[in-house]
C-alpha positions as CSV (number, residue, x, y, z in Angstrom):
1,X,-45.6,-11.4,-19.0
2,X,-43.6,-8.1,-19.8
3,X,-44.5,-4.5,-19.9
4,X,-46.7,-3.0,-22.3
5,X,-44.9,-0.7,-24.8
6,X,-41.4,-0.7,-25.3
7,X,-39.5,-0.6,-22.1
8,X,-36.9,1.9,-21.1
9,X,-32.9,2.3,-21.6
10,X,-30.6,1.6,-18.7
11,X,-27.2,1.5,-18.4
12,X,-25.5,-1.0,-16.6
13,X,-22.0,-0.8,-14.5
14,X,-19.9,-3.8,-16.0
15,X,-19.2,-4.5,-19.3
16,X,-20.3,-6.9,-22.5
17,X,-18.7,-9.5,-24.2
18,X,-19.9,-10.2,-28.1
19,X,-18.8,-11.2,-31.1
20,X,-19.5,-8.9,-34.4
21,X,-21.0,-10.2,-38.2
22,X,-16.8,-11.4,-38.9
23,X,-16.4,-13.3,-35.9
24,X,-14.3,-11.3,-34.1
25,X,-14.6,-10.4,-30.3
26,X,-15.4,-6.8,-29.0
27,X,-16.0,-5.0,-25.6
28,X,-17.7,-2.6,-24.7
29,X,-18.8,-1.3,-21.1
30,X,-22.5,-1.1,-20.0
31,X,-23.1,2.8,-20.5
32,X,-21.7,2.4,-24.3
33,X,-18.0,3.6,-23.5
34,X,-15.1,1.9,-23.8
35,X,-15.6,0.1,-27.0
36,X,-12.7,-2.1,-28.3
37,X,-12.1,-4.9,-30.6
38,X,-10.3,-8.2,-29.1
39,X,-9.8,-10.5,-31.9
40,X,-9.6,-11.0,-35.3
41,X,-9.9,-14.2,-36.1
42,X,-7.9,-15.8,-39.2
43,X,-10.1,-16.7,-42.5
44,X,-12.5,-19.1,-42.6
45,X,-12.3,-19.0,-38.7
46,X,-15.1,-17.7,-36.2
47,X,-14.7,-16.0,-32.4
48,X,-18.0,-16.5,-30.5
49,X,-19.6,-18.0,-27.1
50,X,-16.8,-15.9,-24.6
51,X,-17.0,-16.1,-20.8
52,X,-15.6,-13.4,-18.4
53,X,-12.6,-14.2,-16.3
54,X,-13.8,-12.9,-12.6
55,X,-11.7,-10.4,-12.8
56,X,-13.3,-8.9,-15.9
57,X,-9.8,-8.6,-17.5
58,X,-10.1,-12.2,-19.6
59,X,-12.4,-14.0,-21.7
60,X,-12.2,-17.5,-22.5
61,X,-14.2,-17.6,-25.9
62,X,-14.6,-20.9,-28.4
63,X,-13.1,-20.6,-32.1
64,X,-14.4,-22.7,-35.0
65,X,-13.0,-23.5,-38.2
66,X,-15.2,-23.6,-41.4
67,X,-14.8,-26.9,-43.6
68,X,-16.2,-28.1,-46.6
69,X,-19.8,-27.0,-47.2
70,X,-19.5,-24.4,-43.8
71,X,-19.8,-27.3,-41.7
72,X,-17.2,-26.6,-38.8
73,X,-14.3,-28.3,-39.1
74,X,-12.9,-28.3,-35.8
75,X,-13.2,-26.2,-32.6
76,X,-10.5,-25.2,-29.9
77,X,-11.0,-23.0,-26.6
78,X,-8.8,-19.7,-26.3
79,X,-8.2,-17.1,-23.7
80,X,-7.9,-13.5,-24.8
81,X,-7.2,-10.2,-22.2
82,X,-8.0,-6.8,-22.8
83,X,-5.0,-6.4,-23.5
84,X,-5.4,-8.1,-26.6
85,X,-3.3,-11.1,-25.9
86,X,-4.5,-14.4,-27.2
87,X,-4.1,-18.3,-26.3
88,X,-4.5,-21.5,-26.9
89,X,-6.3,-23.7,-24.3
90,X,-7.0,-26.9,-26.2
91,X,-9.6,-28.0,-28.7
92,X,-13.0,-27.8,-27.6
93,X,-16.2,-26.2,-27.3
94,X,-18.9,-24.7,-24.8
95,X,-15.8,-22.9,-22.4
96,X,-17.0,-22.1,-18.9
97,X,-15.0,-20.0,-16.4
98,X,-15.0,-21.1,-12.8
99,X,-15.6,-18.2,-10.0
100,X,-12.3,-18.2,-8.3
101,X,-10.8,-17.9,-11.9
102,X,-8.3,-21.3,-11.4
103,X,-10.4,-23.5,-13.9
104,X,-12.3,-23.5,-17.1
105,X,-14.3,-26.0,-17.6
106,X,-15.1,-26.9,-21.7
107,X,-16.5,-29.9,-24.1
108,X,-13.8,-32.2,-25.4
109,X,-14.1,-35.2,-27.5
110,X,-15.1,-37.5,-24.5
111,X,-17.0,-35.3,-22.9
112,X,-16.9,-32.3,-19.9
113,X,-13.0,-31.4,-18.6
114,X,-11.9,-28.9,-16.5
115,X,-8.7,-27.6,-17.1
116,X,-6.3,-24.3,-15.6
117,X,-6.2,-21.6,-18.4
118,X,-3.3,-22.3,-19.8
119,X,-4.1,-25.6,-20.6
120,X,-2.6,-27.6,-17.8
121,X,-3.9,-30.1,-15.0
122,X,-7.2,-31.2,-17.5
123,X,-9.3,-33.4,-15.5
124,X,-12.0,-35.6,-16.8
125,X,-15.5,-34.8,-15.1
126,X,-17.2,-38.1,-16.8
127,X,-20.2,-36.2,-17.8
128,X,-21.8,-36.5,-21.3
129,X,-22.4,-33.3,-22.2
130,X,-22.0,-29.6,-22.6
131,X,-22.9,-26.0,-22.0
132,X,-21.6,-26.3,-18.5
133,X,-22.7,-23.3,-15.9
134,X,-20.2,-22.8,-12.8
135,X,-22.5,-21.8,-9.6
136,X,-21.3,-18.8,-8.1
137,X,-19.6,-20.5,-5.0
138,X,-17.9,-22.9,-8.1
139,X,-18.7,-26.3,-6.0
140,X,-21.4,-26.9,-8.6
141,X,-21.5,-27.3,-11.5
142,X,-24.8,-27.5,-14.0
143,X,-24.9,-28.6,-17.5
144,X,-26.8,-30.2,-20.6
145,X,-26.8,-33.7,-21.6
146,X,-28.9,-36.1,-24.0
147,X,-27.1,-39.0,-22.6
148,X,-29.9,-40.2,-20.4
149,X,-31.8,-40.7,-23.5
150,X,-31.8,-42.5,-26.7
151,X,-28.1,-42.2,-29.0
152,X,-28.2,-38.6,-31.0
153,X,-31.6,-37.4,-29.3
154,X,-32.3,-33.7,-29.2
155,X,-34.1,-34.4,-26.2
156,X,-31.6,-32.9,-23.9
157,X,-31.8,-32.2,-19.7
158,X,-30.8,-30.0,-17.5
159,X,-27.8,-32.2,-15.1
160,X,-25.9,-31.2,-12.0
161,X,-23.3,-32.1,-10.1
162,X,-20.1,-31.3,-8.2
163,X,-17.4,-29.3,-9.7
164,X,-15.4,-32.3,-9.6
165,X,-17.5,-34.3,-11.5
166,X,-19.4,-36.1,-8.5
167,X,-22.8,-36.3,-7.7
168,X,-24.5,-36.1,-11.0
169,X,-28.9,-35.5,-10.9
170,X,-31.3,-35.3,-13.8
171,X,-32.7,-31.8,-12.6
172,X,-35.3,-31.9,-15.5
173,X,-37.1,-34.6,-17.8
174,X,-39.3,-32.4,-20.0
175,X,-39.3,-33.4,-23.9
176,X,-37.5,-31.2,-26.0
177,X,-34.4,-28.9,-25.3
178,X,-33.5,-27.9,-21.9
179,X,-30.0,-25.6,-21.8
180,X,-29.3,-24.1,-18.4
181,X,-27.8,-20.4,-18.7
182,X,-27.3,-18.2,-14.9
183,X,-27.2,-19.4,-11.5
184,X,-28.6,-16.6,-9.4
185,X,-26.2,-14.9,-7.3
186,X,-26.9,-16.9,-3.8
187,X,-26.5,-20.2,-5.7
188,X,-30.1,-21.1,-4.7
189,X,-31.5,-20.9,-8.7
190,X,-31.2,-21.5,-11.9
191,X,-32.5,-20.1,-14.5
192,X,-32.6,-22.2,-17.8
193,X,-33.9,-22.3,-21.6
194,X,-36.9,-24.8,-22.6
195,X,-39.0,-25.5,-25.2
196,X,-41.8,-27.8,-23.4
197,X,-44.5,-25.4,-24.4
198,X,-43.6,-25.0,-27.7
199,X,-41.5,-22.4,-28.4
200,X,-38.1,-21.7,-26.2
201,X,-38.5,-19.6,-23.2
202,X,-36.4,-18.4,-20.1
203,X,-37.6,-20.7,-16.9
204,X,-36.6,-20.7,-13.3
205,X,-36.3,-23.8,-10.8
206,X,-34.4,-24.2,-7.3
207,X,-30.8,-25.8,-7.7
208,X,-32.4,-29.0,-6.9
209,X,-34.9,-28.8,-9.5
210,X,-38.0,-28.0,-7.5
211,X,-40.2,-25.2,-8.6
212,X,-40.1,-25.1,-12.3
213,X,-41.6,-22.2,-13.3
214,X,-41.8,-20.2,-16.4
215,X,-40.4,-16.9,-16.5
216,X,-41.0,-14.9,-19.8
217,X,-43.5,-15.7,-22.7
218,X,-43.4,-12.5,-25.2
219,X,-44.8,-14.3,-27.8
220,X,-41.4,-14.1,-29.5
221,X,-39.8,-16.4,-31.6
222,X,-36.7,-17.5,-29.1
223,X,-36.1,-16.4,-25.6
224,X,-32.9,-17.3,-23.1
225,X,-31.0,-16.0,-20.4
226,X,-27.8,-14.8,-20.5
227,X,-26.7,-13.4,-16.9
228,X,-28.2,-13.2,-13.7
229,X,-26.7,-9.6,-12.0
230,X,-26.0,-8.9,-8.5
231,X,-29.4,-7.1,-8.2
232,X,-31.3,-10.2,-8.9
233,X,-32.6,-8.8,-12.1
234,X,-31.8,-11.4,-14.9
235,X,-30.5,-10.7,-17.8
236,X,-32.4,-12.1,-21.2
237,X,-32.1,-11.7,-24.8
238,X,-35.4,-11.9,-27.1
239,X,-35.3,-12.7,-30.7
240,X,-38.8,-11.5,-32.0
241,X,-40.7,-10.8,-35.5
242,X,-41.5,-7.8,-33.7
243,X,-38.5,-5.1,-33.7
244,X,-39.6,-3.4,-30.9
245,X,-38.8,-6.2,-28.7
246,X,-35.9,-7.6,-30.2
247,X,-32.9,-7.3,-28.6
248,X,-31.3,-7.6,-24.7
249,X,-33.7,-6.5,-21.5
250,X,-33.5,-7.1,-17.6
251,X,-36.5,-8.6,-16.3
252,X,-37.5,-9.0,-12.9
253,X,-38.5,-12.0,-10.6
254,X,-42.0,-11.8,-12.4
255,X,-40.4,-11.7,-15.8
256,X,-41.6,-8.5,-16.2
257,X,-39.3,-6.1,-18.0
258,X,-37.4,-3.3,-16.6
259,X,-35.5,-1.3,-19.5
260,X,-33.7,-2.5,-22.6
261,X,-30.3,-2.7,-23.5
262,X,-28.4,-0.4,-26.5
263,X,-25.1,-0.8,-26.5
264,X,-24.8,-3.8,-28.6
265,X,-25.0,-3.5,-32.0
266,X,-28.4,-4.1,-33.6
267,X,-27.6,-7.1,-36.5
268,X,-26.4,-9.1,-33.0
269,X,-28.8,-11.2,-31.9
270,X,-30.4,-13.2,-29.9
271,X,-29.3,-16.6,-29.4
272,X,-26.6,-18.6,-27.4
273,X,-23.0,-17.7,-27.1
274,X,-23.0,-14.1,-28.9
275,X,-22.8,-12.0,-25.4
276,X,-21.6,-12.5,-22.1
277,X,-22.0,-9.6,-19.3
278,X,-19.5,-9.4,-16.1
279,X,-19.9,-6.4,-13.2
280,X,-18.0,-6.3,-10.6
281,X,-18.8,-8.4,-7.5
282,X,-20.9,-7.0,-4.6
């Protein structure tokens, strides 16, 4: 799927969320304006994996801390505005902002919490697992977990449930690793990562796991989905031997592409938690 030749620029109303080479978190808006550094992480610490606030005037973003040998030592969830102001939510990992911009929802050390951004009124959601994805309405809530299979498996599933941690379904049972990224903007889809064919590529299903289809396959070395936009176009990034296709792109029900994204810098890319988009709500 995909157009043939290198697809056009656009420009997009909202803005980005990444993190630079140091680990430290930037902005920048959609036409390239507006660029301005968050963050600056202490040594031997890296910013990465933010999440837009709804209002598009926060990010929650995950800092790690380098041990011995560059192993991460330890992890802890922060909020940062654009006005440069920066906080402590707890330790954790995998931070999640919930639409109506009361919760967060992160990885602690038993598992998925949801707690208010300033660290108060944590709730335990009993559910193994992370990379937890609010639905746009924020009564759902999807995620990844390997716990339905054997002890330290990297055979992990797509899982739903309520946003208070009721309700859990297995929404897929494919081998390999299955990370869900977008909900599209009606709450009906999700659009998720796989690697049952092989190679990881951006795939569509309903919210209750019907109609799993694939969406891209560029022949690239890693492909995901980062946001889905009030258009319905999706957002995806592609990490390719090829330059001319790496980088970000909005593709189209089909997966076709429809124009490629240059505001963010070019040594960024193309995998999980480097860049988060937010535009305004319709």
């Amino acid at each position: 799927m995909g157009s043939e030749g290198s697809p056009q620029v656009v420009a997009l109303p909202g803005r980005f969320a990444y993190h630079d080479s140091e680990g430290s978190l930037w902005v920048v808006g959609g036409d390239g304006r507006g660029q301005q550094r968050l963050t600056a992480p202490p040594k031997d610490a890296f910013d990465f994996d933010p999440d837009w606030a709804p209002d598009g005037r926060r990010l929650v973003y995950r800092r790690d801390f380098k041990g011995a040998g560059g192993s991460v030592a330890r992890s802890e969830v922060r909020v940062v505005g654009l006005d440069c102001r920066d906080a402590l939510v707890r330790p954790g990992s995998f931070p999640a902002w919930s639409p109506d911009g009361r919760s967060i929802a992160l990885t602690a050390e038993k598992g998925i919490v949801s707690v208010r951004p300033n660290g108060s009124r944590e709730k335990g959601l009993d559910a193994s697992g992370e990379c937890a994805t609010w639905s746009p309405t924020g009564s759902l809530m999807a995620y990844c977990s390997n716990d339905f299979d054997a002890p330290l498996s990297d055979d992990w599933d797509v899982i739903i449930m309520a946003a208070d941690g009721s309700e859990k379904r297995q929404l897929t049972a494919d081998r390999g690793r299955d990370y869900p990224y977008a909900w599209s903007p009606d709450a009906t889809r999700i659009a998720f990562t796989s690697e049952r064919d092989g190679a990881n590529r951006v795939w569509v299903m309903e919210a209750d796991g019907a109609g799993q289809r694939r969406l891209t396959d560029l022949d690239s070395d890693y492909e995901t989905a980062v946001a889905w936009l009030g258009d319905g176009s999706l957002l995806v990034s592609i990490d390719s031997r090829a330059d001319e296709l790496r980088g970000w792109y909005l593709a189209d029900d089909s997966g076709e592409l429809l124009g490629g994204v240059d505001v963010l810098p070019g040594n960024l890319c193309c995998g999980e938690g480097q860049v988060d988009y937010w535009e305004a709500r319709r």
